[in-house]
PLY file of the C-alpha trace (Angstrom):
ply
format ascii 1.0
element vertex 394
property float x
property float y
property float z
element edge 393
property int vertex1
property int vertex2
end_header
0.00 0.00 0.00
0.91 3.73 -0.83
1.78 5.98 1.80
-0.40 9.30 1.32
2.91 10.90 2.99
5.53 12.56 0.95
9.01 11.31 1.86
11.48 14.46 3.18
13.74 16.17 1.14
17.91 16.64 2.08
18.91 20.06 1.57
22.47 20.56 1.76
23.71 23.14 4.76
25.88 23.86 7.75
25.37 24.99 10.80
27.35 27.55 12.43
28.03 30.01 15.51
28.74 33.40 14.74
29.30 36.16 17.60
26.70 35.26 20.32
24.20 33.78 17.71
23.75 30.60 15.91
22.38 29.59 12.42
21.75 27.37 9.54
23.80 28.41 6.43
22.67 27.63 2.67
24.34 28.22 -0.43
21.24 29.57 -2.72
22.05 27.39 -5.34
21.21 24.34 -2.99
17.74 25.13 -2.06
15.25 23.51 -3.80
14.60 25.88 -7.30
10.84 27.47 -5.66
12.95 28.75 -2.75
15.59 29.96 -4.88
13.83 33.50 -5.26
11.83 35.59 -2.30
8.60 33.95 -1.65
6.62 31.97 0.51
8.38 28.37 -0.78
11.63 29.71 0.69
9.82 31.17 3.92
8.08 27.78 4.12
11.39 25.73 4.35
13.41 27.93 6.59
10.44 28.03 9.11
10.17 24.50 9.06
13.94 23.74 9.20
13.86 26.00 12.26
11.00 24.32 13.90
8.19 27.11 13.74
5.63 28.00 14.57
5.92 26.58 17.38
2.79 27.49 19.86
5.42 25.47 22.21
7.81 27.94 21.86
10.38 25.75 21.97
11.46 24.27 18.29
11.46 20.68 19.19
10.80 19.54 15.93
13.61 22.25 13.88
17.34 23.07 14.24
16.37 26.27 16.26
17.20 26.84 19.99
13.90 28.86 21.25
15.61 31.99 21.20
16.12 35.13 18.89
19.98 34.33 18.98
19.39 30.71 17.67
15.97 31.25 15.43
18.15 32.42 12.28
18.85 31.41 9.00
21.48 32.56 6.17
21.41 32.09 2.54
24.83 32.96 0.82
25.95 33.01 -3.65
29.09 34.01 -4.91
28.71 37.47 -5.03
28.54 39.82 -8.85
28.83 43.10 -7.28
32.07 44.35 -8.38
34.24 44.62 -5.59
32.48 41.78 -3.51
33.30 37.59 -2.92
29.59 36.68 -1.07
26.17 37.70 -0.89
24.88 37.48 2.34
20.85 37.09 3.11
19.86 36.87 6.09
16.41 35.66 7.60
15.52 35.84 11.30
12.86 33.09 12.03
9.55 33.54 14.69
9.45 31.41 16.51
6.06 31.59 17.28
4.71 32.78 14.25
4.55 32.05 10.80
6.96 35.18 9.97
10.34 35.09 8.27
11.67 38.82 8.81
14.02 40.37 6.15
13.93 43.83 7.26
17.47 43.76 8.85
21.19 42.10 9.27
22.27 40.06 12.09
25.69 41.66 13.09
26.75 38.40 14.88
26.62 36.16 11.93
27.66 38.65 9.89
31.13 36.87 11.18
30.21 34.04 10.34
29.52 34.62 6.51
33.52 34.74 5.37
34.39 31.91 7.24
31.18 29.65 5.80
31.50 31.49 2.25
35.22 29.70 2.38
34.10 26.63 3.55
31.48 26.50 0.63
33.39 26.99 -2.44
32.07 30.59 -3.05
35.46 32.29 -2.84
38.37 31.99 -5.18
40.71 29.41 -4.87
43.19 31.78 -6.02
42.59 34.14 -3.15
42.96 31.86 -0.18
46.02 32.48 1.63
47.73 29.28 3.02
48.41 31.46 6.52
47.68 35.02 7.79
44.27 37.02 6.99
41.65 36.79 4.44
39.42 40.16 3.90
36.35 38.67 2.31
34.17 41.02 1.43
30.64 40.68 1.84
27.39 42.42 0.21
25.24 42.62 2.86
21.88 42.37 0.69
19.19 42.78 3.71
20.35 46.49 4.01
22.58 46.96 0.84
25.59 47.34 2.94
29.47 46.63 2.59
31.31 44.45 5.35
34.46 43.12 5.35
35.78 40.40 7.18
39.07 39.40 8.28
39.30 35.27 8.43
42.24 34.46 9.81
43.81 31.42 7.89
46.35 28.56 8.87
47.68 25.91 6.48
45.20 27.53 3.53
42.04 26.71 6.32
40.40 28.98 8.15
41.36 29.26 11.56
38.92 28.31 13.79
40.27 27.64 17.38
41.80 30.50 18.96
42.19 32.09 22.24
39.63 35.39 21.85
37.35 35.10 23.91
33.87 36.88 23.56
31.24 37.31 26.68
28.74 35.44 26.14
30.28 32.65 24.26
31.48 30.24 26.65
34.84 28.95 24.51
37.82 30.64 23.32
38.01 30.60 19.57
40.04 32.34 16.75
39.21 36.19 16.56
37.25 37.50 13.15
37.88 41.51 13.17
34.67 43.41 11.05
34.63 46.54 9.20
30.56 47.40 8.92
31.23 50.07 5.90
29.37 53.09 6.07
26.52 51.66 8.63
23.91 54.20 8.52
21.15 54.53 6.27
21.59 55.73 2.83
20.33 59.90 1.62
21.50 61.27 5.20
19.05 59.79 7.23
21.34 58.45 9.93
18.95 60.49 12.56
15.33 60.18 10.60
13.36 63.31 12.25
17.07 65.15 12.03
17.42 65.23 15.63
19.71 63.28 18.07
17.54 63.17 20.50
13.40 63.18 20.36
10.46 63.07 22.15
8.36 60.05 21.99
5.36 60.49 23.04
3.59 56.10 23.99
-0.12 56.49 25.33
-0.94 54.53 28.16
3.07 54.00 28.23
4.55 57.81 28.49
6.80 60.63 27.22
10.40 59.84 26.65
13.54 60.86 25.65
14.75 58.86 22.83
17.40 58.66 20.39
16.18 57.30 16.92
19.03 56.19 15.13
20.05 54.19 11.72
22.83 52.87 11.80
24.09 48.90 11.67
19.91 48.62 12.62
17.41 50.81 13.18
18.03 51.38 16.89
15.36 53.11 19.49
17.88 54.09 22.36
16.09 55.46 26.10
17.46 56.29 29.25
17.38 53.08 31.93
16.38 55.77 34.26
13.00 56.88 32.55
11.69 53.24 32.52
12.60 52.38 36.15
15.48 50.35 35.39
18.90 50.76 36.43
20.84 49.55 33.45
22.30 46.59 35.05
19.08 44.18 34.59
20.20 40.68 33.51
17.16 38.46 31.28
15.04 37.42 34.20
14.35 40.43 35.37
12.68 41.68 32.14
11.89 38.59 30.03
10.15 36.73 33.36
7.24 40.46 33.23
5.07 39.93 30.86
3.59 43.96 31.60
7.16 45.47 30.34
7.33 43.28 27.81
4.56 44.71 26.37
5.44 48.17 27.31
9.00 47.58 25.42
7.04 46.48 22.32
4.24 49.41 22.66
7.27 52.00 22.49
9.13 49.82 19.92
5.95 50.37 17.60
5.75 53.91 17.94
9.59 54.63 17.50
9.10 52.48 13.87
6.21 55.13 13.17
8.38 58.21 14.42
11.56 56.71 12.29
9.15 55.92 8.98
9.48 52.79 8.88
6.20 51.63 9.21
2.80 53.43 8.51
0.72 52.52 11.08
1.15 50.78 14.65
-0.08 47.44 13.46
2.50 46.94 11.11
5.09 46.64 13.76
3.51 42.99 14.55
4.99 41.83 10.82
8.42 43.74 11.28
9.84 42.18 14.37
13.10 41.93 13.92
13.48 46.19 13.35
13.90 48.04 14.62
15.78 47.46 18.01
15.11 49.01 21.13
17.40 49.43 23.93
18.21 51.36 27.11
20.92 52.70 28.63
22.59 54.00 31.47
26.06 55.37 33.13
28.33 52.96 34.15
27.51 50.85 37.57
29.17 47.47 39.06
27.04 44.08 38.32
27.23 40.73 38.21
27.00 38.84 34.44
24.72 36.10 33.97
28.35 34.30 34.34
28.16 35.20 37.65
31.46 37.37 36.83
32.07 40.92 38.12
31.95 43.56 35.90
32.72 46.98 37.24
32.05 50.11 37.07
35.53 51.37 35.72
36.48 49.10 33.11
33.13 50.00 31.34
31.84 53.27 29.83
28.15 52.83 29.70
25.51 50.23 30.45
23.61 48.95 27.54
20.20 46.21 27.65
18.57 45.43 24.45
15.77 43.39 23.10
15.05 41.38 20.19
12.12 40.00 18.86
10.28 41.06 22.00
12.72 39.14 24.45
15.64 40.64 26.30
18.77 39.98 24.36
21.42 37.30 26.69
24.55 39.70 25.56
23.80 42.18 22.71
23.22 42.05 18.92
26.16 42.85 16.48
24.20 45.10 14.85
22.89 47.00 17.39
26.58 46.88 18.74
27.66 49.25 16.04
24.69 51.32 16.19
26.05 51.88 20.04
29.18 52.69 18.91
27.90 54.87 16.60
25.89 56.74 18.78
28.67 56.87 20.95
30.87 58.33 18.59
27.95 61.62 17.88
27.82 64.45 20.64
24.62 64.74 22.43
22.72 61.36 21.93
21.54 59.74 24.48
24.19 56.93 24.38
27.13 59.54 24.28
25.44 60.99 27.02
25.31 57.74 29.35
29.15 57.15 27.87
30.39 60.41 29.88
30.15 63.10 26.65
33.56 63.92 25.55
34.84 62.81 21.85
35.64 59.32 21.43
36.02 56.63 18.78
35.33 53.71 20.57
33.38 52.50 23.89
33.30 49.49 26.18
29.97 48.74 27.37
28.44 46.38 29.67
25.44 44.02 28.81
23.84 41.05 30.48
26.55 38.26 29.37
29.56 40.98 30.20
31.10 43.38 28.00
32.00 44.36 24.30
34.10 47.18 22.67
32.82 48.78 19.55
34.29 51.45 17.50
33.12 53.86 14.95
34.33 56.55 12.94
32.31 59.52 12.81
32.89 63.20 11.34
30.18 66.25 10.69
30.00 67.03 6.59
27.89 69.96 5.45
25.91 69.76 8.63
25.35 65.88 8.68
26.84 63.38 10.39
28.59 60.97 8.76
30.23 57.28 9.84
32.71 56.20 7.20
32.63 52.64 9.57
32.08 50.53 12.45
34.46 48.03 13.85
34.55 45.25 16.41
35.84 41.63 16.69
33.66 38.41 17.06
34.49 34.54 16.72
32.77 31.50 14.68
32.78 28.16 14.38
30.94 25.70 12.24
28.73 23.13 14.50
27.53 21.24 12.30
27.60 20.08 8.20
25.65 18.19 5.83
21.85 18.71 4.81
19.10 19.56 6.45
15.69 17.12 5.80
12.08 19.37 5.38
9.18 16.69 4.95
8.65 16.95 1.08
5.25 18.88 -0.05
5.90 21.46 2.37
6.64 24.26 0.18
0 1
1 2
2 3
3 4
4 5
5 6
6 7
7 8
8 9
9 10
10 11
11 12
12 13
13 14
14 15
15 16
16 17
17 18
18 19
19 20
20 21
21 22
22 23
23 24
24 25
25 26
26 27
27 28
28 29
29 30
30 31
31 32
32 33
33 34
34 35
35 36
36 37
37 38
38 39
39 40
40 41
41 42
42 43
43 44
44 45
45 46
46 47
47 48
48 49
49 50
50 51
51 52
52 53
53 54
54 55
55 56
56 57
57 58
58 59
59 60
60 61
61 62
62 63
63 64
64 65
65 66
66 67
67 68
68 69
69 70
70 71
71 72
72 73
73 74
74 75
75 76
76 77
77 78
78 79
79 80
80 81
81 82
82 83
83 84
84 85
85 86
86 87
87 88
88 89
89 90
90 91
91 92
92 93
93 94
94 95
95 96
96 97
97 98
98 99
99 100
100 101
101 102
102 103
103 104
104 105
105 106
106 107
107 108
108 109
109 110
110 111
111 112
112 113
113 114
114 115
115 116
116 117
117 118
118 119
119 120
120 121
121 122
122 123
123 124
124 125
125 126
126 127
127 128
128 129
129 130
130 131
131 132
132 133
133 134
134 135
135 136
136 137
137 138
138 139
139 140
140 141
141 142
142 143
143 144
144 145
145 146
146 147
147 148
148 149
149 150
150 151
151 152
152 153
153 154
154 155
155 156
156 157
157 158
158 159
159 160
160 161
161 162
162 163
163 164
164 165
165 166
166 167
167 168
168 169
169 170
170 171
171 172
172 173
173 174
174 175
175 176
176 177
177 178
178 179
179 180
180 181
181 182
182 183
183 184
184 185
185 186
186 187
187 188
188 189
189 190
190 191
191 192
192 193
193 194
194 195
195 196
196 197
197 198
198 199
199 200
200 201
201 202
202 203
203 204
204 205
205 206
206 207
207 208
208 209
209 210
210 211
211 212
212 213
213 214
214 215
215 216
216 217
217 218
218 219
219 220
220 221
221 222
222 223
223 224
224 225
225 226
226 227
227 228
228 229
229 230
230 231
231 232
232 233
233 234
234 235
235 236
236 237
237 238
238 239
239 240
240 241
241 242
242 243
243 244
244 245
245 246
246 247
247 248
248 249
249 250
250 251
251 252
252 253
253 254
254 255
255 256
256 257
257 258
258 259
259 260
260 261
261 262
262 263
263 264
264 265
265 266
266 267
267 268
268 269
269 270
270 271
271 272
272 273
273 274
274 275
275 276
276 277
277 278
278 279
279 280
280 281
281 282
282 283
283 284
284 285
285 286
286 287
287 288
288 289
289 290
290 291
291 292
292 293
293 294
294 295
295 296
296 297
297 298
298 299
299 300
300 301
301 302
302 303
303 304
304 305
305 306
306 307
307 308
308 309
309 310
310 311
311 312
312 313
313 314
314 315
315 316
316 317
317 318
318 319
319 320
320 321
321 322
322 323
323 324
324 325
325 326
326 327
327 328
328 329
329 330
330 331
331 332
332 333
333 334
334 335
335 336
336 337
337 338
338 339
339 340
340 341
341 342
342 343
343 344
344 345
345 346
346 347
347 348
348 349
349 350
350 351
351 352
352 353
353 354
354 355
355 356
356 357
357 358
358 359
359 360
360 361
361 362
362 363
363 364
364 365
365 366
366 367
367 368
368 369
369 370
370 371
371 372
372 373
373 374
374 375
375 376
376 377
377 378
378 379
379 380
380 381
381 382
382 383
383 384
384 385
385 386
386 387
387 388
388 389
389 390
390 391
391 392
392 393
């Protein structure tokens, strides 16, 4: 007898750590042909190779770890933008909805894309050093962006083991340095309402100050103190209250409206993944979710963020550089938490410990302008071979 039940499919992939995050890595030209172009075949697989929806919440049945740090996947092709080696696509999976979000980049993967593109075949044979540093440069195609990444390389492999270590990643591994070139939005509209600072005005929430910035991801920054928190807040404290929350995603909403990024408040349930919102505060002494001390001086400013409605366990790449480029511009609310002063870098603390970040930043004909971001990460590939979907599910 028949089976009415379509066998599954093997889709080649691999699956990697990048930064803080983890994903599952294709090469386009191994996806079945309907998911080879933007559609709902291709947001079919990846939400079932991730496991959602899951009304679980907890991706049993997919490669993803119930979290926005683990809920991601990449597609990458051998790149024909002159001047580039990869193409880099990124998806970040709900995991409790049917929702594949392509509004954005995620910074921490981004590290993750030279390293993988080598791995796959997609760079030039001719180009691969047999020791040193590889600068692969990437087309970031979410955001049109430029970033280039330095792969370090031993005995013409990429160097994976290392001793950089990176809070929130609990192994040592081989340091990947990125360049995020020229981060902020395209046509001047770094700041969108012009201002550094705004007021954003939440009803039923309140009136804050907020800095509304584009730049590595649209960003909503506040001050810790406005919302009653101190800054030093590990998950627990915020992802355990279901009321703030819902607060955090009310003012998230209305910051997409004030940036233009959305039209109207409901849209902000379909665009999850931007933009960002995070808080902020002058340095203060805590304990990481480590349980290791991080104090007061060896930090500049405290930094919590959130993604896809969930505190974030250490902070997104991309919202790293828009921190450090916020840092870098006088009077936002993040180079006010940092002390004021001028300054091309910071150190700041988040839940999982601290990170450094540096941008360059310089006022032209009354705008300001970031020629790039910079900051070191680590990856590692998990995992290789295919993926299996159930067949018929696309």
């Amino acid at each position: 007898m028949t089976s009415p039940f379509a066998p599954q499919i093997k889709i080649p992939a691999t699956y990697l750590r990048g930064g803080t995050s983890k994903g599952v890595f294709f090469r386009l030209d191994d996806l079945p042909e309907p998911a080879q172009q933007p559609g709902a075949a291709r947001d079919a697989i990846l939400l079932r190779v991730l496991g959602s929806p899951d009304p679980y919440g907890k991706q049993i049945d997919g490669l993803g770890n119930a979290s926005s740090s683990t809920s991601k996947a990449v597609i990458l092709s051998r790149s024909t933008r002159p001047g580039h080696d990869v193409d880099y696509l990124f998806g970040q999976v709900s995991i409790d909805q049917p929702l594949v979000d392509w509004s954005g980049n995620c910074g921490n993967l981004s590290a993750a894309v030279g390293p993988c593109a080598i791995h796959m075949g997609l760079i030039d044979t001719a180009r691969i050093p047999q020791s040193g540093s590889l600068a692969v440069r990437i087309w970031q195609a979410n955001i049109g962006k430029t970033i280039v990444a330095h792969v370090p390389m031993a005995h013409g492999q990429v160097q994976e083991t290392g001793d950089f270590e990176l809070d929130g990643v609990t192994f040592a591994a081989a340091e990947v340095a990125l360049e995020f070139m020229a981060p902020a939005a395209e046509g001047g509209a770094m700041f969108p309402t012009g201002n550094v600072v705004d007021t954003l005005e939440v009803p039923g929430v309140g009136r804050f100050a907020a800095t509304l910035i584009n730049a590595g991801i649209p960003t909503v920054f506040l001050n810790a103190q406005d919302i009653g928190y101190t800054g030093t807040e590990l998950q627990g404290d915020i992802n355990q209250d279901p009321a703030a929350l819902a607060r955090f995603e009310a003012i998230r909403a209305h910051g997409a409206v004030k940036m233009g990024l959305i039209q109207n408040l409901d849209e902000a349930a379909t665009r999850q993944h931007t933009p960002k919102i995070a808080f902020v505060a002058p340095p203060a002494s805590y304990t990481a979710s480590s349980g290791k001390a991080i104090e007061a001086q060896d930090i500049d400013l405290l930094v919590r963020a959130l993604s896809m409605g969930q505190l974030h366990h250490a902070m997104m790449g991309t919202a790293a550089v828009a921190i450090g480029t916020a840092a870098a511009i006088p009077g936002t609310l993040v180079h006010r938490a940092a002390g004021g002063g001028a300054r091309n870098a910071v150190r700041f603390g988040h839940p999982s410990g601290t990170l450094r970040v540096g941008a360059e930043a310089a006022l032209a004909n009354g705008q300001w302008q970031v020629t790039k971001a910079l900051m070191s990460r680590s990856a590692r590939i998990l995992m290789e071979g295919w993926v299996r979907v159930p067949a018929g599910h696309f």
